[in-house]
Structure formats: structure tokens, C-alpha cells
C-alpha positions as CSV (number, residue, x, y, z in Angstrom):
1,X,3.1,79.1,-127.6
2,X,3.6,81.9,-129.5
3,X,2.9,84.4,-126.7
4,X,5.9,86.4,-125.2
5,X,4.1,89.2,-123.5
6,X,3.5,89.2,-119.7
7,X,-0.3,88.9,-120.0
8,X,-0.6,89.4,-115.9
9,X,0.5,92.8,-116.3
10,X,-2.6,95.4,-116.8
11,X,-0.6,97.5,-119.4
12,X,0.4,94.5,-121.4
13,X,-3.3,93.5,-121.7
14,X,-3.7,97.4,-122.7
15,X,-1.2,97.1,-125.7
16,X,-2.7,94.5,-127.2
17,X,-6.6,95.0,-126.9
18,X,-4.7,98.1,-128.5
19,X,-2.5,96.9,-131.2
20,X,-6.3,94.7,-132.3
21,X,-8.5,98.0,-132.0
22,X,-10.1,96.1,-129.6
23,X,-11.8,97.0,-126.1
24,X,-13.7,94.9,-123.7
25,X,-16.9,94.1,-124.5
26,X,-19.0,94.7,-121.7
27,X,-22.0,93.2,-123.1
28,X,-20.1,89.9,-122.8
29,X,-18.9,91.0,-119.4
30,X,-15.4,90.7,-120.3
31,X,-13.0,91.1,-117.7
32,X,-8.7,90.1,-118.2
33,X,-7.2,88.2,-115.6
34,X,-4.1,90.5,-114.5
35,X,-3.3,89.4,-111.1
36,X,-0.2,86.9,-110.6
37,X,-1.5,86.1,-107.0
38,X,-4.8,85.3,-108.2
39,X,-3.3,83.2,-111.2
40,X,-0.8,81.1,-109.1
41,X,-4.0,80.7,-106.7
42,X,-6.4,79.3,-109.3
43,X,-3.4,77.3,-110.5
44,X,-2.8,75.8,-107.1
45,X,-6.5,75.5,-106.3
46,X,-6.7,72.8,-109.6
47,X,-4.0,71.0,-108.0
48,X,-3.9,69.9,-111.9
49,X,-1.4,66.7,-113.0
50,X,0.5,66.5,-116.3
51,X,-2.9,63.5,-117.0
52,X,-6.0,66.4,-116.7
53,X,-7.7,67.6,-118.9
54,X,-9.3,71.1,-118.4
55,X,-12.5,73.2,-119.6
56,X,-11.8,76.8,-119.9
57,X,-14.9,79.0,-120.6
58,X,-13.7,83.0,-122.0
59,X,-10.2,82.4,-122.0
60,X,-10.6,86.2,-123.0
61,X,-6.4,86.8,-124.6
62,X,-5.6,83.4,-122.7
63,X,-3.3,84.4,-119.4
64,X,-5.1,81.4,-117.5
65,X,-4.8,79.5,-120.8
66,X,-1.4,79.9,-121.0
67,X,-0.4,78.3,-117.1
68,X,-3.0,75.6,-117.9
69,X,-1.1,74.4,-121.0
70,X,2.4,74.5,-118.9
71,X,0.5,72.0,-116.0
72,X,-2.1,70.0,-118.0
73,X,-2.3,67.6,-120.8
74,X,-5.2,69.0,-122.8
75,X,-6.8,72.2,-122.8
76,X,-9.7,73.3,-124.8
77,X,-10.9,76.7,-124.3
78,X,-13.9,78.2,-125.7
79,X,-14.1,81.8,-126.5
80,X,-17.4,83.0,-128.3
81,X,-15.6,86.2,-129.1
82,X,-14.2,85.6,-132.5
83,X,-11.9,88.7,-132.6
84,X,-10.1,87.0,-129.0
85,X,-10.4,83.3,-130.3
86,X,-8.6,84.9,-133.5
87,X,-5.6,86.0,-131.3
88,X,-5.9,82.6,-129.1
89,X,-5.8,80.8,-132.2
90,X,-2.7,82.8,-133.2
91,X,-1.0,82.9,-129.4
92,X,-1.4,79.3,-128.8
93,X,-0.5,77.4,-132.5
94,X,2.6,76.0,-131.9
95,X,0.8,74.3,-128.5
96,X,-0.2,70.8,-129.4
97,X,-2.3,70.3,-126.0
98,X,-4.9,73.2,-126.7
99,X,-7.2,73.6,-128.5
100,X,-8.9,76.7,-129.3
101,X,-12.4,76.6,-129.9
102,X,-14.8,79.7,-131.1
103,X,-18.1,79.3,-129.9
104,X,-20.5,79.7,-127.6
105,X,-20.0,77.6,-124.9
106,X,-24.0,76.9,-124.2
107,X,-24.1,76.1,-128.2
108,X,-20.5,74.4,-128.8
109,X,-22.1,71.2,-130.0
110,X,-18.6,69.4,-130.2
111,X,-18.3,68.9,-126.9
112,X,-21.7,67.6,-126.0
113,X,-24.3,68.7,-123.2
114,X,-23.0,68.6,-119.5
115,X,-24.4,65.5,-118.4
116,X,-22.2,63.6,-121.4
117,X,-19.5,65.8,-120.6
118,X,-16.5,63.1,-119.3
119,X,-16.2,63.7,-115.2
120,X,-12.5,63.1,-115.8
121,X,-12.2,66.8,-117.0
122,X,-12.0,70.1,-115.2
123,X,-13.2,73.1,-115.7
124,X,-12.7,76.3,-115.2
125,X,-14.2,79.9,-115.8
């Protein structure tokens, strides 16, 4: 992963919403993940194997992304902002086990309707 910036850190997330003239949209209802507690307990809540493969829905700049990769095999995150899944796409290019995807996850027809969706997967808003 490209990413060296301390994305649990409120002024980090500042700088670069910042440096991409970009603010939340709160339309969207976009909130940034920028607790570490919170982070290591979602992380230890998905009691995730180096074999899962994970969902994530608004990945937003990809803090929760980024641990998922470190613990999982696959990721696939869907982001139907396009300016975020622009930086995702950019952050997360040199990470062969995530995939970036820009869409809306109610409309992302590649990875099917929920009840085809494979039960071996997790997933996580």
C-alpha cells in the first residue's frame, strides 16, 4: 500500500480531505474512522484469518481498509464516492489482495444480489 499517513489521527484525515479539496459529504453521511481503540476493536471483533475474505461498504480514505488487507486474504471495498475511490484506488495499488471498487453498493452488479453473495465472506460497514 501506498499509504504512509496515520489515517487514525483526525488531523491526518484533515490534510488530506484538504490536499483533494475535498469535505465530507454529508448527504452520503460520511463519517472517517479516527479512533485506534475503535479500529483494533472492529479488528478483533472479525477475529479475521489470513483465508477470509471481507466486504467493506464506504471504506471512505480506507483506515479500516488498510488493517483489513494486513489480516485478510481478499478485500473488496466499495465506495460510491468516486473522488474517495480515486484516492483508494491510488492508496491501495501496490496491494494485490484489494480490490477497489467504485459503485454503489445496492447497484454494484459484479458482486451479485445478497442471497448469491458467497456466506464464506465477511462484511463490514
Amino acid at each position: 500500500m501506498q499509504q504512509t499517513h496515520n489515517l487514525s489521527n483526525i488531523r491526518t484525515i484533515k490534510y488530506i480531505l484538504a490536499a483533494h479539496h475535498l469535505s465530507p459529504n454529508k448527504r452520503m453521511g460520511q463519517h472517517f474512522l479516527v479512533s485506534k481503540s475503535a479500529l483494533r476493536d472492529l479488528m478483533e471483533a472479525a477475529e479475521l484469518k489470513k483465508h477470509d475474505r471481507v466486504l467493506e461498504i464506504g471504506p471512505g480514505l480506507g483506515t479500516l481498509t488498510a488493517a483489513l488487507a494486513e489480516r485478510a486474504g481478499k478485500v473488496i471495498a466499495v465506495e460510491k464516492d468516486e473522488r474517495l475511490a480515486a484516492i483508494l484506488k491510488k492508496s491501495f495499488a501496490d496491494s494485490p489482495n484489494v480490490k477497489i471498487v467504485r459503485g454503489d453498493i445496492l447497484h454494484v452488479a459484479a458482486l451479485g444480489t445478497y442471497a448469491n453473495f458467497p456466506r464464506s465472506w465477511k462484511i463490514g460497514i
